[in-house]
BATOR-284223 format. One record per residue (C-alpha): residue in three letters; x, y, z. Coordinates in steps of 0.05 Angstrom, whole numbers, plus 5000, padded with zeros to 4 digits. Example, Ala and Ser with C-alpha at 12.3 -4.5 7.8 and 13.67 -1.06 7.14 Angstrom:
BATOR-284223
ALA524649105156;SER527349795143;
This chain:
BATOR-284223
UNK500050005000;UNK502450694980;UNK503451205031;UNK501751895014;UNK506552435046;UNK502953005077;UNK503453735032;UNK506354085087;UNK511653585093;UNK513753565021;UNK513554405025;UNK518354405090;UNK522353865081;UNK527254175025;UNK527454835070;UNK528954575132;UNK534454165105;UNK537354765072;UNK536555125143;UNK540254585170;UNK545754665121;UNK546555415140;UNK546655255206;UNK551654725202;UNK555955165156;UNK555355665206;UNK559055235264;UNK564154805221;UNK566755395179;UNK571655685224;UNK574455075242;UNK574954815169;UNK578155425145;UNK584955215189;UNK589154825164;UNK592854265191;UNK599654465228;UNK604853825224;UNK606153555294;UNK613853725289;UNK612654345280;UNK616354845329;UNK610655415345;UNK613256135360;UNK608856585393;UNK612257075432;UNK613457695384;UNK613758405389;UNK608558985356;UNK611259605334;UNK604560035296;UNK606460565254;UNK612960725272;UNK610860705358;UNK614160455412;UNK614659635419;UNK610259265448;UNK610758415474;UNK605058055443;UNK603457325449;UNK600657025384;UNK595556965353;UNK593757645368;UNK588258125338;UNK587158915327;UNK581259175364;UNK579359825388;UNK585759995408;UNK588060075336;UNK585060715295;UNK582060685232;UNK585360865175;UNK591860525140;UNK595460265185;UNK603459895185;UNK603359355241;UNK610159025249;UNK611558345289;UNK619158145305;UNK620457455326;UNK626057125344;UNK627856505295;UNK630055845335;UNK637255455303;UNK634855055250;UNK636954365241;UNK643854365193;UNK642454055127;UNK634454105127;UNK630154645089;UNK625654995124;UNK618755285111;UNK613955805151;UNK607155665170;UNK601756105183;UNK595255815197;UNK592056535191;UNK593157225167;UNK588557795159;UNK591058455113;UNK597858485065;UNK602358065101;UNK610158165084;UNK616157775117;UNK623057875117;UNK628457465151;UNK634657825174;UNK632958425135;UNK632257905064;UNK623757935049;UNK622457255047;UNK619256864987;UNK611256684989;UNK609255974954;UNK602856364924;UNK602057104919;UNK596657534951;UNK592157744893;UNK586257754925;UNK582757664997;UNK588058075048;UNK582658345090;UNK577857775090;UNK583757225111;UNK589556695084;UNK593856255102;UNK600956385091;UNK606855905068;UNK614056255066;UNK619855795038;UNK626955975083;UNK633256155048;UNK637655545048;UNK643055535100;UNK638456025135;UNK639555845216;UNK635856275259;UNK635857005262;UNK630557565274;UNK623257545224;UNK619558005218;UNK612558045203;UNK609058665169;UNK601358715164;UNK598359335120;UNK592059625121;UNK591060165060;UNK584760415094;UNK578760265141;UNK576459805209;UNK578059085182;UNK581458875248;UNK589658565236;UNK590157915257;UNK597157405261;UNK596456775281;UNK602856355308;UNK608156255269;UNK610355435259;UNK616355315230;UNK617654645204;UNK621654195155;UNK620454115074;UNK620053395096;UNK614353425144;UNK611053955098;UNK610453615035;UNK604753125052;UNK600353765062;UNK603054305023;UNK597754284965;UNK593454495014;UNK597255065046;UNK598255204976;UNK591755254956;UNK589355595024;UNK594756155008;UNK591456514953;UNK591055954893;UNK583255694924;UNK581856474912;UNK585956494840;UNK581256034818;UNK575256384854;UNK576356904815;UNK577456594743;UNK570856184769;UNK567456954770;UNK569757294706;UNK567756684671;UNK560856694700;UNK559457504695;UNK562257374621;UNK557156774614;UNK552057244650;UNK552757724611;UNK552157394537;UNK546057124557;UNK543157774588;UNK544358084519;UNK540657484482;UNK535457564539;UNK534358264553;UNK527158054564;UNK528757674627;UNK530057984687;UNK532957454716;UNK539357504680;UNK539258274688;UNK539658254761;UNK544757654765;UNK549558074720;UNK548858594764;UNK549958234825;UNK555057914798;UNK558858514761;UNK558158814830;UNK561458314868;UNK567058284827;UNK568159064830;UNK568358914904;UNK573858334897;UNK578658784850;UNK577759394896;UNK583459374929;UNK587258784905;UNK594258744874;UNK590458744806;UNK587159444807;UNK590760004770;UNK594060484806;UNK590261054779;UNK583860684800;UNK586760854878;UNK579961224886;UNK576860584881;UNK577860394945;UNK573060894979;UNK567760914928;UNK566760184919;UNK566059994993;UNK559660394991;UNK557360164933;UNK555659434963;UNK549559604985;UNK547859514913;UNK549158824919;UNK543058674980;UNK538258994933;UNK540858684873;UNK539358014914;UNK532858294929;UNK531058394852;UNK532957694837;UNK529357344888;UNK523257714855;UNK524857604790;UNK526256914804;UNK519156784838;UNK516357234780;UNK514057684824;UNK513058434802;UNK519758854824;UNK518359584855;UNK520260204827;UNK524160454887;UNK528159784882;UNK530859944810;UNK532860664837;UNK534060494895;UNK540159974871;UNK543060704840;UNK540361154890;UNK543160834954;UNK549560794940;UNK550261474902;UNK546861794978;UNK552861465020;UNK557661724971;UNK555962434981;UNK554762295047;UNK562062155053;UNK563962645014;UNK559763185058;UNK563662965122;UNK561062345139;UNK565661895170;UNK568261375113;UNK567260745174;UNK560760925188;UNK557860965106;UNK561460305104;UNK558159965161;UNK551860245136;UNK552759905064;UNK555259365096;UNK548259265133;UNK544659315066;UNK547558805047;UNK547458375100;UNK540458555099;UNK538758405024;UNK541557755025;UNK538257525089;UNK530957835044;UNK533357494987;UNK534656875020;UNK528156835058;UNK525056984996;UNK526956484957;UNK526955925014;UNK518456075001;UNK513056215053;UNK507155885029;UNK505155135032;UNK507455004963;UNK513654594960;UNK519455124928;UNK523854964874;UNK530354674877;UNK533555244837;UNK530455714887;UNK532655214945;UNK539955244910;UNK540656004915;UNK536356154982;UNK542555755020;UNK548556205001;UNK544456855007;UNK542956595078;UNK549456425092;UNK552957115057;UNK547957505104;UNK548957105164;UNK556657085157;UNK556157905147;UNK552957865216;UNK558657495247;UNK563457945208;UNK560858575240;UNK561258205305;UNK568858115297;UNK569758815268;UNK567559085340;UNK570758445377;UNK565258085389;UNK567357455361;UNK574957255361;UNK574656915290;UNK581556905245;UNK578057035175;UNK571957365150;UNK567056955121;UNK562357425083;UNK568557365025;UNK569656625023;UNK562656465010;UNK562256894961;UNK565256374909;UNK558555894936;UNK554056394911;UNK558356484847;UNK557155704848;UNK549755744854;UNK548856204803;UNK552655734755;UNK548155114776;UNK542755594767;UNK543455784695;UNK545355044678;UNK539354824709;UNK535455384664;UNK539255134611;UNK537454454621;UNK530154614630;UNK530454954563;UNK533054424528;UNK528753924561;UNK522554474542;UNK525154484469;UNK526353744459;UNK518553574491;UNK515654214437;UNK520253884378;UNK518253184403;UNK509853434406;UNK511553894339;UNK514353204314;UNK508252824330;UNK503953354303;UNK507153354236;UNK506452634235;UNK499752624246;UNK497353184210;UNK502852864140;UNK497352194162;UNK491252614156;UNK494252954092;UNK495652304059;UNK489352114079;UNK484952734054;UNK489852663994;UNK488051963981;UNK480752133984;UNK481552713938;UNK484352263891;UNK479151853888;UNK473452373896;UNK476252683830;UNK477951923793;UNK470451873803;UNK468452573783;UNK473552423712;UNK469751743704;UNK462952113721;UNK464152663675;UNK466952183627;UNK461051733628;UNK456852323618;UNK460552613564;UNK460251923524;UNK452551893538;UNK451552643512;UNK456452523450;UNK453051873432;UNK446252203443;UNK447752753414;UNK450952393346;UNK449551633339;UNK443351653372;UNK441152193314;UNK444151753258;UNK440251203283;UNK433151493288;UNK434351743216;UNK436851033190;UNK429750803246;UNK425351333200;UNK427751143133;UNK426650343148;UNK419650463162;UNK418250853095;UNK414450513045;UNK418850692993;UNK426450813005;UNK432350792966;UNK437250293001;UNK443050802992;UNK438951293038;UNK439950823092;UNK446350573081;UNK448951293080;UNK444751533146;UNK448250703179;UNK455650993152;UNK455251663183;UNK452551363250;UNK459550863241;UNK463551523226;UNK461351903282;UNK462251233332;UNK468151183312;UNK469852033331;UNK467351843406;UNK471751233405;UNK477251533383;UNK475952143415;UNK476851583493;UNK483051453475;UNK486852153472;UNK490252203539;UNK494352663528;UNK490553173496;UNK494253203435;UNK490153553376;UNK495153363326;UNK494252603347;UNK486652703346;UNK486953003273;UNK491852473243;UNK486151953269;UNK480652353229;UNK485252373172;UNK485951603168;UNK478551583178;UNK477152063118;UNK482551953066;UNK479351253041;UNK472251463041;UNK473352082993;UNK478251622955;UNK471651202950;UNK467751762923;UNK473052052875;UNK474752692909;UNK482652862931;UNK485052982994;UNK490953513007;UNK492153513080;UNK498253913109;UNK498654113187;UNK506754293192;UNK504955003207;UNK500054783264;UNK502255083328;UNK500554673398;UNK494454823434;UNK493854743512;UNK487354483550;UNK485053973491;UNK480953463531;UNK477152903496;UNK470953303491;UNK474453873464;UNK477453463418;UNK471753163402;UNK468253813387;UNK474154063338;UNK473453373296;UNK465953473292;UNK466754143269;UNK471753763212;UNK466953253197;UNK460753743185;UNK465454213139;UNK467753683089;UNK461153353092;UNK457454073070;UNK463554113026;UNK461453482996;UNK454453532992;UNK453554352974;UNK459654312921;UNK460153872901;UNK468153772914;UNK472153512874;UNK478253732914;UNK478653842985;UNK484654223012;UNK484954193097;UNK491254493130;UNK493154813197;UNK497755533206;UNK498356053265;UNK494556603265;UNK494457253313;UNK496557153389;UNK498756323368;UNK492456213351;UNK491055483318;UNK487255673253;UNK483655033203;UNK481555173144;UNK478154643099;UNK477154953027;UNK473254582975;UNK472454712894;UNK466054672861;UNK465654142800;UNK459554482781;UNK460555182768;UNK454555192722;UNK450255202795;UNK453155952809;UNK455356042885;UNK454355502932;UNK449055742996;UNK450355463068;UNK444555623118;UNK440455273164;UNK441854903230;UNK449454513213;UNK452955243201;UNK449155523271;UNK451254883305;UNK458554943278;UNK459055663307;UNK455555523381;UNK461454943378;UNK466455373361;UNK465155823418;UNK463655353468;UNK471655213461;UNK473356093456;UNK473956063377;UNK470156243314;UNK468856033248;UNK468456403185;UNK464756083119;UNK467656453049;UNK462556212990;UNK464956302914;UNK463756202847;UNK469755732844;UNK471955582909;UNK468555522985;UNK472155513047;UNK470455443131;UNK475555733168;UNK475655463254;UNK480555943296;UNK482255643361;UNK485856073421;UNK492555753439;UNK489755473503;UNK482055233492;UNK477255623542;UNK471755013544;
């Protein structure tokens, strides 16, 4: 039996385990963040503080600025005195944690760092410093430097051990000593560059709007300040301190955008607004801690909003992309909390953790766009895979509609074709026969009236059968038929044939009935030719006329010419014509003395 799991269960569950996470982040990072010190390591912790040039001090490490230090750049140097080392062994420095530009020098000689300090000073390293060779004992000294503002110094003891014991750790000292933030920040140009392509394929989409600026912003903040800024962007370092505010209303935007929620106007200006007030606020006389504490709060505030936001209030379960980016946010704004605490002494913590977890959120936002990425993929392939299925379905129903078409008009050609043989044998054969029907049933006929009225019922049978078998609407086949139809009978009755259709140009849209109609036409012109000449010769022949017009002409002589001009009238010439124009042509009859003739023009593509 399946059990059903409560709503309010699956809407909790994901957000208290991501509260959980915070929280646990929250009590293991400190201790993570030190590194393991070999056991044979000798640990030196009695030093002396000279700050700014002041009398000396006795310290015991690790020790910590507090109040007692003003703000402002500061030079805070720490001597110590360097035990004999053992002869023959090479010797490395260890310091488990440093806060601000750390520089050592041995004897006077500045000592060489495994990984330089690009990035990170104020927020907190590690340290690893490789000793000259032949190097036994002698007086270190330890320089912290503060350009500006309250970030507390802090040196932790000093262990000085062997390469030997080192080397089974020193990736990781490496790594902790500036290379874990090296790679931090690669990780972040290649995301705001990432960001940013997209943003300009997507201006549409706030989303990537407000990550670009929260992430262009943060990595401002990261180059303020670092070995990597410009010299002539010095000014940098107040202005940009005040401009992170920004950043808790950029988180702010997101976490809207994200839950599609509409963003306020006074959050748009305000991400330009606030930052531009503290700035002239500072300017005006306002002390330079107190603007940065106060952008400092914004943001600590905007990502603790942004967080909460995003971690969802309602019953529904939230989104794992949602869940992904609520847990740094938390974490940035609670770590801000604890880093204010330790500003004002509160909390005796070697590095400042609002920094470090910066590179998580840098990590969420990367999950984040993958995951948008992924969805948008996974969105495209289901509409290409639906589109697909549509296509096929609607290619089915097209074959299928197709199919019927093609039958619905082979049974409209055989329709019309059946119809079309039923009104050309009604309106030819039939007509022969009820003349050969009338003449039978006459007392008195003459047997050549009915066998002329039984061949011209055979002649025009044989037009519609002929007439079937022109597929391809060629006249010229249609007329070489007729031809070898008339050429014996009028040898039969002694009359000549000239026949010439070279000069015949083609004519489009001749179907069978068409065809039909033009051979008809024919037929009645030589029989009235034969009948009102009477011929003796009968000349038929095809040549263009105007536009490629098809133009027939069938002339006839006249072996009487003692009758005077030959007269057509009567139904066969009226019939001929409503023919002719039933297809878009004409006919013209010429009577003579000597000579008829019956031209039929045809258009070069029949208008039946």
């Amino acid at each position: 039996m399946t059990r059903v799991v409560p709503s309010w269960i699956q809407a909790w569950a994901p957000r208290l385990l991501v509260l959980f996470a915070v929280g646990l982040s929250l009590w293991l990072a400190p201790a993570v963040l030190r590194l393991p010190v070999p056991k044979e390591a000798t640990a030196l912790v009695d030093a002396r503080l000279q700050v700014d040039g002041g009398p000396a001090r006795s310290v015991r490490l690790p020790h910590d600025w507090r109040r007692d230090i003003d703000p402002g750049p500061t030079t805070a140097t720490y001597s110590l005195r360097l035990p004999v080392s053992p002869p023959g062994e090479a010797m490395v420095l260890l310091l488990p944690s440093t806060r601000l530009l750390l520089g050592a020098s041995l004897d006077g000689h500045p000592l060489e760092r495994e990984a330089p300090q690009i990035t990170g000073a104020k927020a907190g390293s590690t340290a690893l410093f490789r000793l000259p060779s032949g190097a036994h004992g002698g007086r270190l000294e330890l320089t912290l430097r503060r350009s500006g503002g309250i970030v507390p110094g802090h040196l932790s003891p000093v262990y000085l051990a062997t390469e030997t014991n080192v080397a089974p750790m020193r990736w990781l000292w490496v790594m902790g000593d500036g290379v874990t933030r090296m790679v931090a920040l690669c990780i972040h140009l290649l995301t705001v560059f990432a960001i940013a392509v997209v943003w300009t394929a997507r201006r549409r989409d706030p989303v990537f709007g407000w990550l670009f600026l929260l992430g262009a912003g943060s990595l401002l903040n990261v180059l303020s300040g670092s070995s990597l800024e410009p010299a002539w962007l010095g000014w940098s370092q107040k202005v940009v301190p005040l401009m992170v505010s920004a950043l808790g209303l950029a988180v702010v935007g997101l976490a809207l955008a994200i839950l599609e929620v509409r963003r306020p106007r006074w959050l748009r200006y305000g991400v330009v607004i606030l930052p531009l007030i503290l700035i002239l606020g500072t300017v005006a006389g306002l002390p330079a801690p107190l603007g940065r504490l106060t952008a400092f709060f914004f943001a600590m505030g905007g990502n603790l909003a942004g967080g909460v936001l995003l971690l969802g209030l309602g019953r529904r379960p939230t989104p794992w992309d949602q869940l992904l980016l609520a847990a740094p946010f938390l974490l940035t704004g609670c770590f801000a909390l604890r880093d204010i605490a330790g500003l004002f002494g509160l909390v005796a913590d070697p590095f400042m953790m609002t920094s470090h977890v910066r590179t998580l959120i840098i990590v969420a936002i990367l999950a984040l766009l993958m995951r948008r990425l992924a969805a948008s993929l996974n969105e495209l392939d289901v509409a290409n895979e639906t589109q697909r299925q549509r296509l096929l379905e609607q290619e089915a129903e097209l074959t299928r509609l197709h199919a019927e078409a093609q039958e619905r008009t082979a049974q409209f050609t055989l329709d019309e074709e059946r119809r079309r043989l039923m009104r050309d044998l009604h309106d030819g054969v039939s007509g022969h026969l009820v003349s050969i029907i009338a003449l039978s049933e006459r007392r008195e006929v003459h047997p050549g009236d009915i066998e002329a009225a039984a061949r011209a019922a055979l002649e025009d049978l044989r037009l519609v059968i002929d007439s079937l078998d022109l597929e391809d609407g060629d006249l010229r086949l249609a007329l070489a038929g007729f031809r070898e139809r008339l050429t014996p009978q009028l040898r039969r009755l002694g009359v000549g044939l000239v026949w010439s259709m070279e000069a015949l140009p083609e004519v489009g849209g001749v179907a069978p009935t068409y065809a039909l109609t033009i051979l008809r036409i024919l037929q009645e012109a030589i029989t009235n030719a034969l009948k009102h000449g009477p011929a003796g010769r009968i000349e038929v022949r095809g040549t263009r006329g105007l536009d490629d017009a098809a133009v027939l002409t069938v002339t006839n002589d006249r072996r009487d010419k003692a009758r005077g001009p030959a007269s057509v009238a009567g139904r066969g010439l009226d019939n001929m014509r409503r023919r002719a124009r039933q297809l878009g042509g004409d006919i013209v009859l010429r009577l003579g003395e000597t000579e008829s003739s019956l031209t039929l023009t045809l258009p070069a593509v029949l208008a039946g």
